[in-house]
VEXPATI-539215 format. One record per residue (C-alpha): residue in three letters; x, y, z. Coordinates in nm, 3 decimals. Layout:
BEGIN
R residu      xx      yy      zz
R    ala       X       Y       Z
...
END
This chain:
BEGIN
R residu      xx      yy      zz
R    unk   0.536   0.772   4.735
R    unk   0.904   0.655   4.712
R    unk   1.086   0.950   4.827
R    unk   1.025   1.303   5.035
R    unk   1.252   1.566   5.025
R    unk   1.105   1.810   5.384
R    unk   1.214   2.187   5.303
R    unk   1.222   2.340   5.651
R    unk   1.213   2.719   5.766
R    unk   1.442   2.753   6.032
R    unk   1.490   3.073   6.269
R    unk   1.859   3.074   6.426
R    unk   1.693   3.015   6.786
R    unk   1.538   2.707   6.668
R    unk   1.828   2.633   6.478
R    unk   2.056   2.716   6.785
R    unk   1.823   2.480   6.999
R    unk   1.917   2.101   7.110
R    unk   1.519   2.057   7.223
R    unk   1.428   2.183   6.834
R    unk   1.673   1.985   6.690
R    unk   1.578   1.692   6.797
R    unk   1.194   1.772   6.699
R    unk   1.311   1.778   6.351
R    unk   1.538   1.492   6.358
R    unk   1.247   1.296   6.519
R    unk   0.973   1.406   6.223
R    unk   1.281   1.275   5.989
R    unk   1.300   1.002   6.169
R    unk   0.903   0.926   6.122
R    unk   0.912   1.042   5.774
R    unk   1.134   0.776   5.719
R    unk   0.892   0.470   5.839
R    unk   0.664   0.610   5.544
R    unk   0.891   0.696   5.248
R    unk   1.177   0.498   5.082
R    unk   1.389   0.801   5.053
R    unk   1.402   1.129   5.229
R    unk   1.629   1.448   5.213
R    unk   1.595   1.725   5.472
R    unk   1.663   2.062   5.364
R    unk   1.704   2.362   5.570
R    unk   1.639   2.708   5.484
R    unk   1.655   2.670   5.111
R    unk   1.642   2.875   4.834
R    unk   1.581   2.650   4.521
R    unk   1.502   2.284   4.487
R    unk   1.736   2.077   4.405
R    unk   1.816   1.922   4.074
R    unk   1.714   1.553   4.174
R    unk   1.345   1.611   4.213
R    unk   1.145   1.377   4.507
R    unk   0.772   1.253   4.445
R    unk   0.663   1.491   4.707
R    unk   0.774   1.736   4.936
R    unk   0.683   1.865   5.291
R    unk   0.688   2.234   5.328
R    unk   0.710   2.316   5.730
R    unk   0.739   2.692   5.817
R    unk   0.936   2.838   6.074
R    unk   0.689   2.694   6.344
R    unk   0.813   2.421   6.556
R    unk   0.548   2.146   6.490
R    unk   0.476   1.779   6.598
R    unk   0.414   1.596   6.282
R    unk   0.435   1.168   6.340
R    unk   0.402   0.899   6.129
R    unk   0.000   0.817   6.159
R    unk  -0.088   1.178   6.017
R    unk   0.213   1.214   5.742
R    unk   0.056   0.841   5.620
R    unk  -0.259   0.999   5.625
R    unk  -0.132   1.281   5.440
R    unk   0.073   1.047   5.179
R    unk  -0.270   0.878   5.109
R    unk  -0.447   1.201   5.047
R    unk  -0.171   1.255   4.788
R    unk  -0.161   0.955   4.629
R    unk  -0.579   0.983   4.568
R    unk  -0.518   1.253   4.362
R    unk  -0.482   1.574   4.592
R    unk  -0.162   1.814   4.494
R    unk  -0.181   1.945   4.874
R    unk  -0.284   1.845   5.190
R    unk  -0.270   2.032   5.481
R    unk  -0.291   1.916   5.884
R    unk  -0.514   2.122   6.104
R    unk  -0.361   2.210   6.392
R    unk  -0.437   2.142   6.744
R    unk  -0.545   2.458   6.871
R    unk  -0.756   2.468   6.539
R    unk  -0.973   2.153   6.581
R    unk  -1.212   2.248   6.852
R    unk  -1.143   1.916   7.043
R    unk  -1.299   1.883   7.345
R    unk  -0.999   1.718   7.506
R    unk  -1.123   1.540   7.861
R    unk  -0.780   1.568   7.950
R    unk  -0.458   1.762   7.918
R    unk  -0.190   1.663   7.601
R    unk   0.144   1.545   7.879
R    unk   0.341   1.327   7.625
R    unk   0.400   1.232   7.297
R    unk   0.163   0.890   7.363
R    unk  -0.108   1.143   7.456
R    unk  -0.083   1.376   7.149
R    unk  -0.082   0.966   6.969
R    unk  -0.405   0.922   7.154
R    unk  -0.602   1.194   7.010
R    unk  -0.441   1.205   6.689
R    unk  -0.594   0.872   6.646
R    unk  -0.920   0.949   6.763
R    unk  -0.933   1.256   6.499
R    unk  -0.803   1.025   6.198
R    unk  -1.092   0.775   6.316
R    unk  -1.371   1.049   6.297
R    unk  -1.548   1.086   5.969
R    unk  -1.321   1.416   5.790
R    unk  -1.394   1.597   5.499
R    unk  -1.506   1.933   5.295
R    unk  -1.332   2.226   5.185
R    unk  -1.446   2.445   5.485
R    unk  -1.209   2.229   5.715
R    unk  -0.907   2.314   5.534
R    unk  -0.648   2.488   5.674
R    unk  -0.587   2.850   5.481
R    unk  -0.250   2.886   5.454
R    unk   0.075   2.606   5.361
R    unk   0.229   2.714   5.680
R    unk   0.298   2.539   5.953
R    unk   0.288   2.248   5.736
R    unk   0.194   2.129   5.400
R    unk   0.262   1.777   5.187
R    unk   0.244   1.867   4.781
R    unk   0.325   1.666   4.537
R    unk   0.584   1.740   4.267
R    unk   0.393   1.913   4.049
R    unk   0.164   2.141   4.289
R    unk   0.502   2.298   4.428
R    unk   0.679   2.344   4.101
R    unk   0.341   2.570   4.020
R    unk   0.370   2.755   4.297
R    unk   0.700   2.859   4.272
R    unk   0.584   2.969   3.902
R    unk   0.382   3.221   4.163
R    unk   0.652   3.251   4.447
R    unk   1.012   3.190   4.589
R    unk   1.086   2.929   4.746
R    unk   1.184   3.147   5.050
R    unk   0.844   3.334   5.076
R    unk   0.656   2.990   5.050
R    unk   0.829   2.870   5.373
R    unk   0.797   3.163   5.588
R    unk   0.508   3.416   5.451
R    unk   0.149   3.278   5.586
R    unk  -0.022   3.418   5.280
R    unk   0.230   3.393   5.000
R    unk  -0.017   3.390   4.651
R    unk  -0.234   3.640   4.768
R    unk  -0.482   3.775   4.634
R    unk  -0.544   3.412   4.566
R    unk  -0.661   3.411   4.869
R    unk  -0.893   3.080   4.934
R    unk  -0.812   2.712   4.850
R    unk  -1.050   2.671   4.553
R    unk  -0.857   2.984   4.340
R    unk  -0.519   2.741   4.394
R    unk  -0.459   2.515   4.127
R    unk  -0.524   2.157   4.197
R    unk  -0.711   1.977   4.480
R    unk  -0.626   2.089   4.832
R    unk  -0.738   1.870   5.100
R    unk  -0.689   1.828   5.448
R    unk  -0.589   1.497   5.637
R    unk  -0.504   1.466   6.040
R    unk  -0.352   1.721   6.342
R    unk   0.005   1.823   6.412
R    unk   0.097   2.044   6.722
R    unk   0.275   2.376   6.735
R    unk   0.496   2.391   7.030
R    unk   0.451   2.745   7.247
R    unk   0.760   2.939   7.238
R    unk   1.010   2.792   7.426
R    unk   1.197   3.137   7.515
R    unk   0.805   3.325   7.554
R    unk   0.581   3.190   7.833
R    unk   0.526   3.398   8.109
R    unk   0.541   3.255   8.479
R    unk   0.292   3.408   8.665
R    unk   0.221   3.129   8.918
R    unk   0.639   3.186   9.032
R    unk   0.532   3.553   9.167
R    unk   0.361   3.461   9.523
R    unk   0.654   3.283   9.598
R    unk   0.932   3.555   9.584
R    unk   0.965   3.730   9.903
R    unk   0.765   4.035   9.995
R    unk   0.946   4.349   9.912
R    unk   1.218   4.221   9.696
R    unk   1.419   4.551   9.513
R    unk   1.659   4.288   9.312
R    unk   1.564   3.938   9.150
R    unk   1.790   3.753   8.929
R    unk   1.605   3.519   8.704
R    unk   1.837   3.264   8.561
R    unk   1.707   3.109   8.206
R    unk   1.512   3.429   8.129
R    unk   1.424   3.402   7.763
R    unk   1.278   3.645   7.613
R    unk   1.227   3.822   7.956
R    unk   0.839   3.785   7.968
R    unk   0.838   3.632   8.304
R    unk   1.078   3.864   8.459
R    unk   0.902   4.217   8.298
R    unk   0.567   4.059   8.432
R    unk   0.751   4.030   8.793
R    unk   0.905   4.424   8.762
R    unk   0.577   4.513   8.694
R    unk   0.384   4.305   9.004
R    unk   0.666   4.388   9.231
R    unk   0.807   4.709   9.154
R    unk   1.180   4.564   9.101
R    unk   1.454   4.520   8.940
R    unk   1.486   4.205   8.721
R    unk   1.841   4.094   8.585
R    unk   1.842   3.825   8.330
R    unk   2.080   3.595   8.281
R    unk   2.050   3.385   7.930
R    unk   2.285   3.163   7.724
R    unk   2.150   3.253   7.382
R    unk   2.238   3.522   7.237
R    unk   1.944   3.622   7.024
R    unk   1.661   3.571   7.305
R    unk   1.883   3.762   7.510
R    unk   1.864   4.056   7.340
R    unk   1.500   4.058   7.299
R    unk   1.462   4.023   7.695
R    unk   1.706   4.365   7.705
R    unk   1.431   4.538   7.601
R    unk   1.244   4.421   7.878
R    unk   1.410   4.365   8.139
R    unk   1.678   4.614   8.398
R    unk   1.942   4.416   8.261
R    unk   2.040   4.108   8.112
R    unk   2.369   3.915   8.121
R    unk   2.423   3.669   7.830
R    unk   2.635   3.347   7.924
R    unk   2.629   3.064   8.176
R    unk   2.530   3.174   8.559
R    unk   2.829   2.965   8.675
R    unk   3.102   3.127   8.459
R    unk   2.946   3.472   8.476
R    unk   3.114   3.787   8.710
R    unk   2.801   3.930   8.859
R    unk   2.948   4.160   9.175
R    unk   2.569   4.245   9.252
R    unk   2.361   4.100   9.516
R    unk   2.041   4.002   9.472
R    unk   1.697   3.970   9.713
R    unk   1.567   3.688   9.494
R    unk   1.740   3.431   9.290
R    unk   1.430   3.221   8.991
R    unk   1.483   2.935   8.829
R    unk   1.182   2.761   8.606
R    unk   1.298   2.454   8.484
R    unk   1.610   2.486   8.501
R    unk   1.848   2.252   8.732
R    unk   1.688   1.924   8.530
R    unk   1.929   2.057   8.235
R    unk   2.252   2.118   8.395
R    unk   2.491   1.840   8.435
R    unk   2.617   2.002   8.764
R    unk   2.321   2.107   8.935
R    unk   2.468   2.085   9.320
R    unk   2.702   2.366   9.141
R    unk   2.470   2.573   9.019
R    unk   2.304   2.603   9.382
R    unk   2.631   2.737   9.520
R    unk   2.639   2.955   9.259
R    unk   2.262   3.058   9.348
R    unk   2.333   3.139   9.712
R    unk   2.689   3.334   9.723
R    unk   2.430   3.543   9.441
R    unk   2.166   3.637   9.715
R    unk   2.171   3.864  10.015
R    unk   2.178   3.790  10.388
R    unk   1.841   3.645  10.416
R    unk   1.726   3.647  10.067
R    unk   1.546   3.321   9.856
R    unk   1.555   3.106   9.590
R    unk   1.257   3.023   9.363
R    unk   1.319   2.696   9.144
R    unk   1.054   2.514   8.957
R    unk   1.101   2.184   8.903
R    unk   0.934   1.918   8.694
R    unk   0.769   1.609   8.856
R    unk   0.884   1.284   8.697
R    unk   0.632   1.072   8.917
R    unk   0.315   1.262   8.748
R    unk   0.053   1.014   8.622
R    unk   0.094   1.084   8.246
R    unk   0.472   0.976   8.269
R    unk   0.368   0.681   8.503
R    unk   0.077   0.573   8.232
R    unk   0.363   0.575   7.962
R    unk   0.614   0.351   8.127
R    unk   0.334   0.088   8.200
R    unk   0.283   0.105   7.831
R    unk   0.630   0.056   7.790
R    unk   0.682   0.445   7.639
R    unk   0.927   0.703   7.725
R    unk   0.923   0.993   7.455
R    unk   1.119   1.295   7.486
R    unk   0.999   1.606   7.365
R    unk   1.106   1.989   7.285
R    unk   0.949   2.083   7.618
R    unk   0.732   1.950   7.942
R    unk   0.810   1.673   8.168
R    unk   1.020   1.459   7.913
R    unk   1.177   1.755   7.814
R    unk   1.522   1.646   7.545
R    unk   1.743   1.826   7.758
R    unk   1.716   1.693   8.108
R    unk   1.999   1.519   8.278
R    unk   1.793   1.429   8.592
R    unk   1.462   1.361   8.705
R    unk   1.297   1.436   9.021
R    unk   1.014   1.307   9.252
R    unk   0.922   1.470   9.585
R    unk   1.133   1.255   9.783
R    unk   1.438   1.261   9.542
R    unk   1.460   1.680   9.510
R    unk   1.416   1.671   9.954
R    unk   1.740   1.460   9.944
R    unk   1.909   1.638   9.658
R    unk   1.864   1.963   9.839
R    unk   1.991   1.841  10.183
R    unk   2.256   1.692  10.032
R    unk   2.383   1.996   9.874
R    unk   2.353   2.163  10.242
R    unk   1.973   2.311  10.237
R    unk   1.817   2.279  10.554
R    unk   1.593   2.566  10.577
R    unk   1.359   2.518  10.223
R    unk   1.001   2.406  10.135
R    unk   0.892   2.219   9.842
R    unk   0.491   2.292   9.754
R    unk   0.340   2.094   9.437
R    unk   0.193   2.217   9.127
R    unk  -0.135   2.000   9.094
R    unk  -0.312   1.860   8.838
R    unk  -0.671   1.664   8.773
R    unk  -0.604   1.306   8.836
R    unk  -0.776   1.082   8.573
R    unk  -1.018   0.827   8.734
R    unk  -0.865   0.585   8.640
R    unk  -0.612   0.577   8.856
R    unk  -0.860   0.531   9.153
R    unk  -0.975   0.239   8.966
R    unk  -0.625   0.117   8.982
R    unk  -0.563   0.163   9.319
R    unk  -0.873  -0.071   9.415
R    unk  -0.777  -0.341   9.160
R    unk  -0.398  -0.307   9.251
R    unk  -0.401  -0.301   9.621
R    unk  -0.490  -0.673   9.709
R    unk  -0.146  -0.726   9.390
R    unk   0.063  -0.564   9.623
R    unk   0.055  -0.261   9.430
R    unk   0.092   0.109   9.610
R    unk  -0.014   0.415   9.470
R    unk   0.101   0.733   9.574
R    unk  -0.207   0.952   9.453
R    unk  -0.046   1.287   9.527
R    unk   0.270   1.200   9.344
R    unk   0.073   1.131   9.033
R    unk  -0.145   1.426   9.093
R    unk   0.174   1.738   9.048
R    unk   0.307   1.829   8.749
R    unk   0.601   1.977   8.911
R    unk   0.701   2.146   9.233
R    unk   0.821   2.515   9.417
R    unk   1.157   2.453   9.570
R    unk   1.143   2.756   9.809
R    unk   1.528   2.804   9.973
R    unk   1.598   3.034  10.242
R    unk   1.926   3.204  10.246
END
């Protein structure tokens, strides 16, 4: 297949989004190992005159598509099928023995999927969303059917032709992608036993969508403010939340005082981060906290990728695009004292440690080698100040 054009349905938060944007320019990137020519178009309405030899329709989902599984799918295509479809993740009832950290991970099982024996109607995915390769052809039919604009946003756009085998042409399936979670939606319950007992007023800076803060109002019996840069997620989290201030914490006038001050993930993306804990404590009240969660750049899976010679950022998690800085144990203790903390406590978030690693350690001891077992264990840590 000589050239790709990739018609892509983009939301103005993903659009809006450094982390997103660089998970699209990265699946360009890929596309480009595979095809002589591609074109990326977003949110279009009509094709454009100069047609490619096949196109890749990706809905509004966010979605990890590299180079092994778009091959796969090129293959498919070029064996006759007019679509094939990846299955996602979450779809392919993999028994994973151990959690998806990095992009070398997803790479792992990815390859172990392409290597099993694939096949049969039953296995393909129902609708062209979150992604779909056609060829030429396939998606000029369908838009005989449909706009352009339904196909890359409505789930079920040719209903009532409702299965695969009522489609024109062969539909097949070939390889995995990943949806990403919502990056504005998860909801941080494991923050809540760390807030102080009693708290009337928290401040949660980085809101989102203001999942995390409703779920604390409604533990707690408080008063969350938000604070959140963009504009859109913000006003979803006002209908959560007691209020919510759009804009950056360290330009914003906020007269109130709060008990509480949360951060999740949130200092590794600010080039000033000493600044924004000045900011944090003039915002608290005689003897009041802040909550920050902090990624661990010492955990195993990041420590496994750099002896393979890897470092792959991502939309979200430990490598997240966005971070300026990176912290161990020992480096966020010094960070903090160094920005005047004394009284604070930094607890780890723990994870399963592969064996492997144990296997290391006795191999790599008599080398010289030490191994810090606890480092590679947490996936991030509680930084618990005291006002």
């Amino acid at each position: 297949m000589p050239s790709l054009c990739i018609l892509k349905a983009l939301d103005p938060e993903s659009a809006g989004s450094p982390e997103f944007r660089y998970l699209l320019a990265h699946l360009h990137l890929e596309a480009r190992r595979l095809f002589e020519t591609v074109t990326l178009l977003e949110n279009p309405t009509e094709l454009p005159p100069t047609s490619a030899s096949a196109y890749l329709v990706l809905g509004p989902q966010n979605v990890l598509l590299l180079a092994a599984i778009l091959g796969a799918m090129r293959d498919r295509l070029a064996q006759g099928a007019a679509q094939v479809r990846p299955t996602r993740l979450t779809d392919a009832g993999i028994a994973l023995s151990e959690p998806i950290y990095t992009m070398r991970g997803f790479e792992r099982v990815e390859a172990r999927y392409l290597a099993a024996p694939r096949g049969g109607s039953d296995l393909v995915p129902p609708s062209l969303l979150p992604a779909t390769l056609l060829t030429a052809e396939a998606l000029n039919d369908l838009l005989t059917r449909a706009s352009l604009e339904r196909l890359l946003r409505d789930p079920a756009p040719l209903a009532p032709l409702a299965t695969p085998t009522e489609i024109p042409g062969t539909i097949e399936t070939a390889g995995l992608c990943h949806e990403f979670i919502d990056y504005y939606g998860e909801v941080r319950e494991d923050v809540v036993p760390f807030l102080p007992t009693g708290a009337r007023d928290v401040l949660e800076v980085g809101c989102g969508r203001g999942v995390t803060g409703a779920y604390i109002q409604q533990r707690l019996g408080c008063r969350v403010t938000g604070v959140e840069l963009h504009p859109e997620v913000a006003a979803d989290a006002a209908t959560r939340l007691h209020a919510v201030l759009v804009g950056d914490l360290q330009t914003l006038d906020i007269p109130e005082r709060f008990d509480a001050v949360l951060g999740c993930e949130i200092v590794e993306h600010l080039p000033e981060a000493a600044a924004f804990l000045t900011r944090a404590r003039e915002l608290i009240r005689p003897g009041g906290r802040i909550v920050l969660s902090i990624p661990n750049v010492g955990h195993w899976s990041v420590v496994e990728d750099l002896l393979a010679g890897r470092w792959d950022y991502l939309p979200i998690g430990l490598l997240c695009y966005t971070h300026y800085r990176f912290f161990t144990s020992k480096t966020l203790d010094d960070w903090l004292r160094r920005a005047g903390w004394e009284r604070f406590a930094i607890h780890p978030q723990k994870t399963e440690l592969p064996e492997r690693f144990d296997r290391l350690a006795e191999t790599g001891a008599p080398l010289g080698f030490a191994l810090d077992r606890e480092s590679l264990a947490t996936k991030g840590f509680y930084a618990v100040l005291e006002g």
